[in-house]
FIPATOR-268651 format. One record per atom (N, C-alpha, C, O): chain; residue in three letters; atom name; x, y negated, z negated. Coordinates in nm, 3 decimals, m for minus. Layout:
<nodes>
  chain  resn  name        x        y        z
      A   Ala    CA        X        Y        Z
...
</nodes>
This chain:
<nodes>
  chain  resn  name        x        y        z
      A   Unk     N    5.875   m6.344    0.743
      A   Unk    CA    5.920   m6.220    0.680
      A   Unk     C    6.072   m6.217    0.683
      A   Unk     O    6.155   m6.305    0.706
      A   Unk     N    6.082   m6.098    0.655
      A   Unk    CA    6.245   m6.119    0.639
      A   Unk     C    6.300   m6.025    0.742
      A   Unk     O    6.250   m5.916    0.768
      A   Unk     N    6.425   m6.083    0.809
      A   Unk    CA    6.499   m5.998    0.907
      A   Unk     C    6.642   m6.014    0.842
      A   Unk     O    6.616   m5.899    0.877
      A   Unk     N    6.728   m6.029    0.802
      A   Unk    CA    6.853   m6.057    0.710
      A   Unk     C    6.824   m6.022    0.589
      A   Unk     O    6.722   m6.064    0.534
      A   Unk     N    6.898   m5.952    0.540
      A   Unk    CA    6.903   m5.968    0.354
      A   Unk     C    7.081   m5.919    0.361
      A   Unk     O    7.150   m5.892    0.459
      A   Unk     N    7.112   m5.921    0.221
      A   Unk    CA    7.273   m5.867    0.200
      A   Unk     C    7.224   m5.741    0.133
      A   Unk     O    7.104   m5.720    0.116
      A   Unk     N    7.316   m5.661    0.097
      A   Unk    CA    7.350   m5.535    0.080
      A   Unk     C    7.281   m5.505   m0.057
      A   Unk     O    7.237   m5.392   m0.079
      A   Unk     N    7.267   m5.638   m0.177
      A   Unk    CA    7.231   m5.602   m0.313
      A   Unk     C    7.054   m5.582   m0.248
      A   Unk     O    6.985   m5.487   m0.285
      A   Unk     N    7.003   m5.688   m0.151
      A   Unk    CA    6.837   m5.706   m0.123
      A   Unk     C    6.852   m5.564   m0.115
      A   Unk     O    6.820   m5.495   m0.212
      A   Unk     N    6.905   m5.502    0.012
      A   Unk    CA    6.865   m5.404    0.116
      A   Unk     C    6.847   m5.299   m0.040
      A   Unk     O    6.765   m5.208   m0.027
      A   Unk     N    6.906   m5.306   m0.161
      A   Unk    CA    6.965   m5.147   m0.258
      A   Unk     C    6.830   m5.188   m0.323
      A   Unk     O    6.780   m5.093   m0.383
      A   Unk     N    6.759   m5.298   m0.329
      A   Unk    CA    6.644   m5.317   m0.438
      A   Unk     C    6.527   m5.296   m0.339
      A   Unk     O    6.441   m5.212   m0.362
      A   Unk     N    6.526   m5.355   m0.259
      A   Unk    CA    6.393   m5.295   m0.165
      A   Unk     C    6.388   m5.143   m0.162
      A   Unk     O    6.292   m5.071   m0.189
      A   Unk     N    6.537   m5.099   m0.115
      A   Unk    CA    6.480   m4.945   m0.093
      A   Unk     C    6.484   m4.860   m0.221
      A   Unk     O    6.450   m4.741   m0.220
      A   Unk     N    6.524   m4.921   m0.325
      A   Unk    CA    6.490   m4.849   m0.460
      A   Unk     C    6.376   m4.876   m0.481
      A   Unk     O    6.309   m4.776   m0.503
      A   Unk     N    6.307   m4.997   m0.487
      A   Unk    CA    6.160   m5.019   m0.476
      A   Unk     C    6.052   m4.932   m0.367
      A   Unk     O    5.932   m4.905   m0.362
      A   Unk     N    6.174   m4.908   m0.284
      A   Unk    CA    6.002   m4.869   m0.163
      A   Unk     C    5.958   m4.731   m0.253
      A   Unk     O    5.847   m4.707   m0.302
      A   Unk     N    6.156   m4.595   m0.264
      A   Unk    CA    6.120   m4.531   m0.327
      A   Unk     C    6.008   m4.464   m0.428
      A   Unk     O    5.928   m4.370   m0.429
      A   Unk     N    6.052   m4.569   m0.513
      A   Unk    CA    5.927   m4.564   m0.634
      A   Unk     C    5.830   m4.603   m0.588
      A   Unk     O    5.771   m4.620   m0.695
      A   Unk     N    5.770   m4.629   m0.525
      A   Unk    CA    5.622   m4.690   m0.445
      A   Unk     C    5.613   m4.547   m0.370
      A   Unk     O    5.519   m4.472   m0.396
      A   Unk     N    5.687   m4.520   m0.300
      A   Unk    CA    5.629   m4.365   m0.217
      A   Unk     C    5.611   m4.264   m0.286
      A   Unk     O    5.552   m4.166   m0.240
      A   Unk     N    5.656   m4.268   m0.410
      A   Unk    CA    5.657   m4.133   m0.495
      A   Unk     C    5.520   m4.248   m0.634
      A   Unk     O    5.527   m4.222   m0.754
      A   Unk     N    5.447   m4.328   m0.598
      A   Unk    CA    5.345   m4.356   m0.656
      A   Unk     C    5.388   m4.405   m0.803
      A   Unk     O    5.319   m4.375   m0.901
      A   Unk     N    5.475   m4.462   m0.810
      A   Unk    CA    5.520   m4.565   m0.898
      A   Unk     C    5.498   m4.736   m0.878
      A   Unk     O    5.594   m4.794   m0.827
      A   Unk     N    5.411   m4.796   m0.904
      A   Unk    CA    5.437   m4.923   m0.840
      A   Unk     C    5.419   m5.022   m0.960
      A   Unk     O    5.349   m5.114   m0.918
      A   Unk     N    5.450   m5.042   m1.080
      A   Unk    CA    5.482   m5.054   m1.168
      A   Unk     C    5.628   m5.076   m1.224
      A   Unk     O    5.659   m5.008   m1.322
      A   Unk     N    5.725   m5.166   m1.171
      A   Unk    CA    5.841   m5.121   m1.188
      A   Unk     C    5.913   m5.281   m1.237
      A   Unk     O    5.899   m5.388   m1.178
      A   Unk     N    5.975   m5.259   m1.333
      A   Unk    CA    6.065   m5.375   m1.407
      A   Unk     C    6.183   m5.427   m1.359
      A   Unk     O    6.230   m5.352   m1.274
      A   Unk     N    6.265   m5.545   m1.381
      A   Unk    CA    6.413   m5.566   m1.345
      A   Unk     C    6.497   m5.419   m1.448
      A   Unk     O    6.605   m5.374   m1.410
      A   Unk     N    6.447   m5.379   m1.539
      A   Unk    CA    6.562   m5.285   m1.571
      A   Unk     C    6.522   m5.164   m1.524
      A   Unk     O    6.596   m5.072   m1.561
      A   Unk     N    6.399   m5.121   m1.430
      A   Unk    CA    6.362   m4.973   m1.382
      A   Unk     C    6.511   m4.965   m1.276
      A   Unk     O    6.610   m4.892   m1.282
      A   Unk     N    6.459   m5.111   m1.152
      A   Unk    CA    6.555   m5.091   m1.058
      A   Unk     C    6.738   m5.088   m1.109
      A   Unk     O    6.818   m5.015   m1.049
      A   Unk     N    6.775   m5.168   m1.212
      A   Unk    CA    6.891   m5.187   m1.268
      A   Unk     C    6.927   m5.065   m1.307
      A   Unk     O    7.041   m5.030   m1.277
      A   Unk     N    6.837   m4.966   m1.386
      A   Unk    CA    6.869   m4.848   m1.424
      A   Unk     C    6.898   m4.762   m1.287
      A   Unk     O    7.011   m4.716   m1.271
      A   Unk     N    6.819   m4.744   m1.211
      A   Unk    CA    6.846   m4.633   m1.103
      A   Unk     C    6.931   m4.722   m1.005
      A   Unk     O    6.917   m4.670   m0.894
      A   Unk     N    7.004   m4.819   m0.996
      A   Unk    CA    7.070   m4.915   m0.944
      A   Unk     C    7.208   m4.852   m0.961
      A   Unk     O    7.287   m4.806   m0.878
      A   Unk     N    7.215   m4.868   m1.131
      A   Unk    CA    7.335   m4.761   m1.183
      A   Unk     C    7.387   m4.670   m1.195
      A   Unk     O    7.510   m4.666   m1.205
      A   Unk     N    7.331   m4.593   m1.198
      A   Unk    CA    7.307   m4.433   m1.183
      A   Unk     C    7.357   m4.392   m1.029
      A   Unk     O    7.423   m4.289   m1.016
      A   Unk     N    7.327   m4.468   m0.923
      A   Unk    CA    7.328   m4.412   m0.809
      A   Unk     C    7.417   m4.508   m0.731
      A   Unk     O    7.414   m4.535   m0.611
      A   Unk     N    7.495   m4.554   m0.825
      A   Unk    CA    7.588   m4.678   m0.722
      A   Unk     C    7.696   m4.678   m0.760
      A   Unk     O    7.707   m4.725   m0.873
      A   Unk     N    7.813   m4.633   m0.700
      A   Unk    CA    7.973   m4.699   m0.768
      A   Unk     C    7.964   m4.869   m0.773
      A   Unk     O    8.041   m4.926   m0.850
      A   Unk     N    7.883   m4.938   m0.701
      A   Unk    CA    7.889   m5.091   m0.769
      A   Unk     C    7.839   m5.123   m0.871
      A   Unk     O    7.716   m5.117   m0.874
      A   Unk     N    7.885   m5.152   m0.951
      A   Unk    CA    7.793   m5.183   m1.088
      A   Unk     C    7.787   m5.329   m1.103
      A   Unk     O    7.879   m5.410   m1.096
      A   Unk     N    7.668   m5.348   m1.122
      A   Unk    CA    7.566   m5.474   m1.124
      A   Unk     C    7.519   m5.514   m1.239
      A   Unk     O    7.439   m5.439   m1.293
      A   Unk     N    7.563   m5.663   m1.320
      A   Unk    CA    7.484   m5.685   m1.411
      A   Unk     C    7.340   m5.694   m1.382
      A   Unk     O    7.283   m5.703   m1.274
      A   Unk     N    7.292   m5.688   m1.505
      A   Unk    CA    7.135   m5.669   m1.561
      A   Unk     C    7.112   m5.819   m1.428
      A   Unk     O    7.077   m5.821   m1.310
      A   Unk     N    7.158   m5.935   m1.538
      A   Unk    CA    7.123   m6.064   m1.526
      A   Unk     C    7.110   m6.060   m1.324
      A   Unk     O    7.012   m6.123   m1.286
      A   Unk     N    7.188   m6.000   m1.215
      A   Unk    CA    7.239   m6.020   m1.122
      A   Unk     C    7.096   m5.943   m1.052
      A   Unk     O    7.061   m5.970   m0.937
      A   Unk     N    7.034   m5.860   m1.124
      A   Unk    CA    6.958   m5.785   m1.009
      A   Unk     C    6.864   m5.877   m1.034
      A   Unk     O    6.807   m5.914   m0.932
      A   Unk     N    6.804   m5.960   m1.194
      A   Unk    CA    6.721   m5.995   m1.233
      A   Unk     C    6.716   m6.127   m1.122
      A   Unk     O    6.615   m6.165   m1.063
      A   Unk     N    6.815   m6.169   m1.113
      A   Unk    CA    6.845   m6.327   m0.975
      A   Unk     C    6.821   m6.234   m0.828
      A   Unk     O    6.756   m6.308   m0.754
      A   Unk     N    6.836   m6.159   m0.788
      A   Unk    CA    6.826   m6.155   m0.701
      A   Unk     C    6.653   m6.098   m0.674
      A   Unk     O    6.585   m6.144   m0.583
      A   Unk     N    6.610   m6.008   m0.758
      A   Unk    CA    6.472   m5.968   m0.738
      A   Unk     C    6.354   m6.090   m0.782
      A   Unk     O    6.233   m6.072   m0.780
      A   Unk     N    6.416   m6.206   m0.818
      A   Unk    CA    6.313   m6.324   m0.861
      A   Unk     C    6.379   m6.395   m0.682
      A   Unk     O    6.278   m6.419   m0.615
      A   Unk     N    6.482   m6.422   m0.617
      A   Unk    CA    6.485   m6.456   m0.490
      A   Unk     C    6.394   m6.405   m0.417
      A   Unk     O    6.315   m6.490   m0.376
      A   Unk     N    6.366   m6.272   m0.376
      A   Unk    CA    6.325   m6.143   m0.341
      A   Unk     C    6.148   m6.199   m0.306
      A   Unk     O    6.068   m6.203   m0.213
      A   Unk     N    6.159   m6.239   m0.460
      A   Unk    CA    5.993   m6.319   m0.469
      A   Unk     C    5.954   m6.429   m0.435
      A   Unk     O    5.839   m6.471   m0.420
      A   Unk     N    6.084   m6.495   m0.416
      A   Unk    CA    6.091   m6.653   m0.405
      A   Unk     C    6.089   m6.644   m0.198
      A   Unk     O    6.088   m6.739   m0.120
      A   Unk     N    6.088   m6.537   m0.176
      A   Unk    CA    6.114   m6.533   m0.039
      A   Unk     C    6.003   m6.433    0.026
      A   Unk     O    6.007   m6.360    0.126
      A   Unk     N    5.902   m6.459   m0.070
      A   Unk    CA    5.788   m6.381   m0.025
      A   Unk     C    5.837   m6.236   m0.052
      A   Unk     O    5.737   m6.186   m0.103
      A   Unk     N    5.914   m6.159   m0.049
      A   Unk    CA    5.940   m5.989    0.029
      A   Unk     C    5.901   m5.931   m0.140
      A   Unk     O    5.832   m5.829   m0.143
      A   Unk     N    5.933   m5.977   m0.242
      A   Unk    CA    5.826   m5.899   m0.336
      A   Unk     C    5.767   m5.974   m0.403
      A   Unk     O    5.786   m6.095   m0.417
      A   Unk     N    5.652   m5.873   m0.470
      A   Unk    CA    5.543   m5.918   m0.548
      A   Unk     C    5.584   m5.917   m0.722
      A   Unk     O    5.639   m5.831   m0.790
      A   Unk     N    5.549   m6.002   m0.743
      A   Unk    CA    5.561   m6.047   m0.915
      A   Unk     C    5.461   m6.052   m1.017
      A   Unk     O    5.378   m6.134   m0.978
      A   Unk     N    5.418   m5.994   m1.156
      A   Unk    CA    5.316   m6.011   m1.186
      A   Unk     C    5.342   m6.027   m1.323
      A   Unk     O    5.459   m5.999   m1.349
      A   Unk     N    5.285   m6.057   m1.408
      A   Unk    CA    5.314   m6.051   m1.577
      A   Unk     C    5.166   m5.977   m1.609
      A   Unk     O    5.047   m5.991   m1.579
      A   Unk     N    5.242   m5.899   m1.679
      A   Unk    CA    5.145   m5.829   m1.828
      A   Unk     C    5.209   m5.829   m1.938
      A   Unk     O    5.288   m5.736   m1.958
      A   Unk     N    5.195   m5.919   m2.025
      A   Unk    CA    5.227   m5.954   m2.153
      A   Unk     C    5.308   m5.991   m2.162
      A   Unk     O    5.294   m6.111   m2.137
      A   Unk     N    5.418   m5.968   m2.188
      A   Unk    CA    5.563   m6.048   m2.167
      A   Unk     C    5.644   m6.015   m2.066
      A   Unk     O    5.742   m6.088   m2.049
      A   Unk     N    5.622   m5.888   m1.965
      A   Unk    CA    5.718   m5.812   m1.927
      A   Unk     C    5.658   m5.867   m1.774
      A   Unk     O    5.538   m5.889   m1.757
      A   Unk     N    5.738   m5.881   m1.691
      A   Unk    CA    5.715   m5.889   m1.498
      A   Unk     C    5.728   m5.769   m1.464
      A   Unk     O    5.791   m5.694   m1.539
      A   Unk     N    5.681   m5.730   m1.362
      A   Unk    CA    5.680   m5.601   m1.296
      A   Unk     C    5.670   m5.651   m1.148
      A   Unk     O    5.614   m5.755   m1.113
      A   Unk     N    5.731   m5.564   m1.071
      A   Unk    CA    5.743   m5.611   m0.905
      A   Unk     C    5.680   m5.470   m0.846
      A   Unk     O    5.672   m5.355   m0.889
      A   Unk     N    5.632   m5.555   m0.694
      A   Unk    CA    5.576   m5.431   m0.592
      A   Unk     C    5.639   m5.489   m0.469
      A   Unk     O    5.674   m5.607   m0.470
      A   Unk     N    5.656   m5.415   m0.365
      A   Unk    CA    5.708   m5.484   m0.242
      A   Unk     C    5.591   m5.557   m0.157
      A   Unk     O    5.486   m5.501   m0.126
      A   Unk     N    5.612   m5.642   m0.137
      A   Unk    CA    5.528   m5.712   m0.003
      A   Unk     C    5.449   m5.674    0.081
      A   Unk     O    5.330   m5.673    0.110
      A   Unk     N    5.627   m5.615    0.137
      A   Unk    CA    5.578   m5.510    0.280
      A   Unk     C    5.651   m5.331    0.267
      A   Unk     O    5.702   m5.278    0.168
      A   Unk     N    5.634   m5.280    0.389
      A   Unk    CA    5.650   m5.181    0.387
      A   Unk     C    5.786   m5.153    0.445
      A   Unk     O    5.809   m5.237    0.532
      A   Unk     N    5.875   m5.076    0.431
      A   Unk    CA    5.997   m5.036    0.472
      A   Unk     C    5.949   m5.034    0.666
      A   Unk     O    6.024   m5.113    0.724
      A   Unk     N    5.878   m4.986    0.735
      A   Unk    CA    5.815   m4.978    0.849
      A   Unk     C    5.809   m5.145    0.863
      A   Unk     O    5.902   m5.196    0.926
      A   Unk     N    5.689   m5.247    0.799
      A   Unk    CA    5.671   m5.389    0.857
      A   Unk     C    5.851   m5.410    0.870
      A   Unk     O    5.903   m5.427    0.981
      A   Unk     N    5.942   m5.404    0.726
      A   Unk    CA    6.034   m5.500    0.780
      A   Unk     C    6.146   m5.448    0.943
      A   Unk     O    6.210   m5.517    1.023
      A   Unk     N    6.131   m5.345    0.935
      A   Unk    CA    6.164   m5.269    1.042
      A   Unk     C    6.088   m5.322    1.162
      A   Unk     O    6.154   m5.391    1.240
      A   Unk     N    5.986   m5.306    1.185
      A   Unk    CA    5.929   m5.368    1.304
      A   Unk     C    5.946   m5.534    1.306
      A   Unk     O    5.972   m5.580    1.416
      A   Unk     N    5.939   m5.593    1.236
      A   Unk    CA    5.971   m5.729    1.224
      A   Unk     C    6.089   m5.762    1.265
      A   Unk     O    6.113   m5.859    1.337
      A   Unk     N    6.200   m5.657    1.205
      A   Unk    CA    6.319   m5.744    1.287
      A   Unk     C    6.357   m5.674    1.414
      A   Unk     O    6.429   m5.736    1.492
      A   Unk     N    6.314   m5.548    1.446
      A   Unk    CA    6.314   m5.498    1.598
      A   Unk     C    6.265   m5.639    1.662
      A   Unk     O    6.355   m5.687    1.730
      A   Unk     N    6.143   m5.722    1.659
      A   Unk    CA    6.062   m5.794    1.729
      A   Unk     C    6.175   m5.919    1.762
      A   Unk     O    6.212   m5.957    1.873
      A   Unk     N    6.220   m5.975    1.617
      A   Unk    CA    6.328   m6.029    1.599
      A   Unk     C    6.416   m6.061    1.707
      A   Unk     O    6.424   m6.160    1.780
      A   Unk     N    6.500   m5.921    1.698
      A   Unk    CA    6.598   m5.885    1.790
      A   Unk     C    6.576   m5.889    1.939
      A   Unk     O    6.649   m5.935    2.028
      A   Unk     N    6.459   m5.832    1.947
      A   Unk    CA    6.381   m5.866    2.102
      A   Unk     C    6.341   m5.998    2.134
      A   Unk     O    6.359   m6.041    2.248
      A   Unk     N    6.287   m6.066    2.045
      A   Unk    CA    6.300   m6.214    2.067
      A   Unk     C    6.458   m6.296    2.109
      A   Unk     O    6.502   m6.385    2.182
      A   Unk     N    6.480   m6.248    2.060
      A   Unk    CA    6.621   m6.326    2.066
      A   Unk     C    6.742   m6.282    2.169
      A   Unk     O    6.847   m6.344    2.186
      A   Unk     N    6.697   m6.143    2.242
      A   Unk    CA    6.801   m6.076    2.335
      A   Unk     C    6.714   m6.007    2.445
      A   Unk     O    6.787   m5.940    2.518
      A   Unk     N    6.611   m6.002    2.475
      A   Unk    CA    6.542   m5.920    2.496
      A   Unk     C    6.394   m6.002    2.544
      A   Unk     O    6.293   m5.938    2.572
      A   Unk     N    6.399   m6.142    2.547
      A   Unk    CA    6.286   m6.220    2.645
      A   Unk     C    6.141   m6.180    2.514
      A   Unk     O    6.022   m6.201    2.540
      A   Unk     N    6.179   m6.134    2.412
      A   Unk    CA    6.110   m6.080    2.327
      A   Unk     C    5.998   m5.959    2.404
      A   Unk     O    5.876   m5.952    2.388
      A   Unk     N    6.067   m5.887    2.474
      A   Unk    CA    6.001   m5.721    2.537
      A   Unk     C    6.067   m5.582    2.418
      A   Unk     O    6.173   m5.521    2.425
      A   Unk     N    5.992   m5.574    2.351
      A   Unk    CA    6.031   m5.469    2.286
      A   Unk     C    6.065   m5.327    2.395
      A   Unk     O    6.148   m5.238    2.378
      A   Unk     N    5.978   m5.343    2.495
      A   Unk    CA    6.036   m5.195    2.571
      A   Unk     C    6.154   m5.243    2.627
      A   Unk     O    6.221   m5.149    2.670
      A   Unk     N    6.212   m5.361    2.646
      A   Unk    CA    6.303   m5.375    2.687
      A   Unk     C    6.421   m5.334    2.585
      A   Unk     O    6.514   m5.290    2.652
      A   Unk     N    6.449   m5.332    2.451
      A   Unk    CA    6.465   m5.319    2.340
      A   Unk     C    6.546   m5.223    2.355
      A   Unk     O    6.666   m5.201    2.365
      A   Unk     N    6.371   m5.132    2.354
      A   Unk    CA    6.337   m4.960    2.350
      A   Unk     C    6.466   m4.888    2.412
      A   Unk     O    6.540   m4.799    2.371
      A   Unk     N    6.459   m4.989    2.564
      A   Unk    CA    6.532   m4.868    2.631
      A   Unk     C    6.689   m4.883    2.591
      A   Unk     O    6.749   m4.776    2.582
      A   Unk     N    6.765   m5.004    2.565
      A   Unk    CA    6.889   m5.014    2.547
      A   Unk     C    6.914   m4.965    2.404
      A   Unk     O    7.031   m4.979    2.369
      A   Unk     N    6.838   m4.914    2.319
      A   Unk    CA    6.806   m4.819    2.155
      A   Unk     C    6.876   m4.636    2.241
      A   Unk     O    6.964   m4.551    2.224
      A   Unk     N    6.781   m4.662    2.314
      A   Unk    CA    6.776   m4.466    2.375
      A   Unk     C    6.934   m4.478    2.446
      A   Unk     O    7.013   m4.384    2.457
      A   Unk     N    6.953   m4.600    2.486
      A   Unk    CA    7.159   m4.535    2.538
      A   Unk     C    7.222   m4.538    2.453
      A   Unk     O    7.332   m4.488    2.476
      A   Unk     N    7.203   m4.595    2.298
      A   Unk    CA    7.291   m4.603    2.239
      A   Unk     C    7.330   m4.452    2.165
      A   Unk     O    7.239   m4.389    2.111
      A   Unk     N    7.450   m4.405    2.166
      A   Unk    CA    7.498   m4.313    2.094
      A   Unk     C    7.530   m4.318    1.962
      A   Unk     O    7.612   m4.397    1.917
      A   Unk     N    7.457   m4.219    1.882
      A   Unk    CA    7.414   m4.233    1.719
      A   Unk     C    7.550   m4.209    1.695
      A   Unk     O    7.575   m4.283    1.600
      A   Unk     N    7.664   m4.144    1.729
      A   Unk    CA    7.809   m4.157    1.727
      A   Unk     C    7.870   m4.313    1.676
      A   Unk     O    7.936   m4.346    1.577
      A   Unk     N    7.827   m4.374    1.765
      A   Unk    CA    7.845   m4.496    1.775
      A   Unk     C    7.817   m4.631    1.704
      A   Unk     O    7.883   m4.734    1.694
      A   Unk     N    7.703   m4.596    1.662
      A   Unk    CA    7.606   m4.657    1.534
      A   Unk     C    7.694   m4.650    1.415
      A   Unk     O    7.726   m4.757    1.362
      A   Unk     N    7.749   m4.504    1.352
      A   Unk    CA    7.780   m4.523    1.255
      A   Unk     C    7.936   m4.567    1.219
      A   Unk     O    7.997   m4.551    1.113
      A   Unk     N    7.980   m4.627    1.341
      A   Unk    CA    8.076   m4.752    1.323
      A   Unk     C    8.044   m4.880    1.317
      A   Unk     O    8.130   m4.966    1.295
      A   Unk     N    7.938   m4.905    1.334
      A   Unk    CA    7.865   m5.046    1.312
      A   Unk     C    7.915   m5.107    1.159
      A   Unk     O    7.872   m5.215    1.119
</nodes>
């Protein structure tokens, strides 16, 4: 699964989960491109989301399908799996892989603090 993505993955997954929670799952390279635009001072060619949401697929994290000429994508997983996946991640790798061990150095951290990360 995926624990890394860059900043364009992270804007298409969670525009995707969006439309999936509000019962859209039906959604094109120009659904996300459109609300991509609309809601971003970065502006992104067409062609750029279209490469990165065929990676997206190429890396398992979404689903791809054709009906007639047109692809349509769904996510994989759930905003929650990739979240728990890379918590596990992170605990693997710092943490003897003990998520309560995790847990507890999460609860000292000051949400102050976070949003200088």
């Amino acid at each position: 699964m995926l624990s890394k993505h860059g900043t364009l993955e992270s804007a298409i997954l969670s525009t995707l989960w969006d439309l999936e929670n509000n019962g859209v799952m039906t959604n094109t390279v120009k659904d996300v491109y459109e609300i991509l635009a609309k809601n971003s001072t970065d502006k992104r060619a067409y062609t750029t989301i279209k490469t990165v949401m065929d990676r997206l697929f190429e890396k398992n994290i979404l689903l791809r399908y054709k009906q007639g000429k047109k692809f349509f994508y769904r996510t994989a997983y759930s905003n929650n799996e990739i979240v728990i996946n890379s918590l596990q991640e992170i605990a693997n790798r710092y943490c003897n892989g003990s998520l309560s061990k995790l847990s507890k150095i999460l609860e000292t951290i000051d949400n102050d603090r976070l949003i200088g990360v």
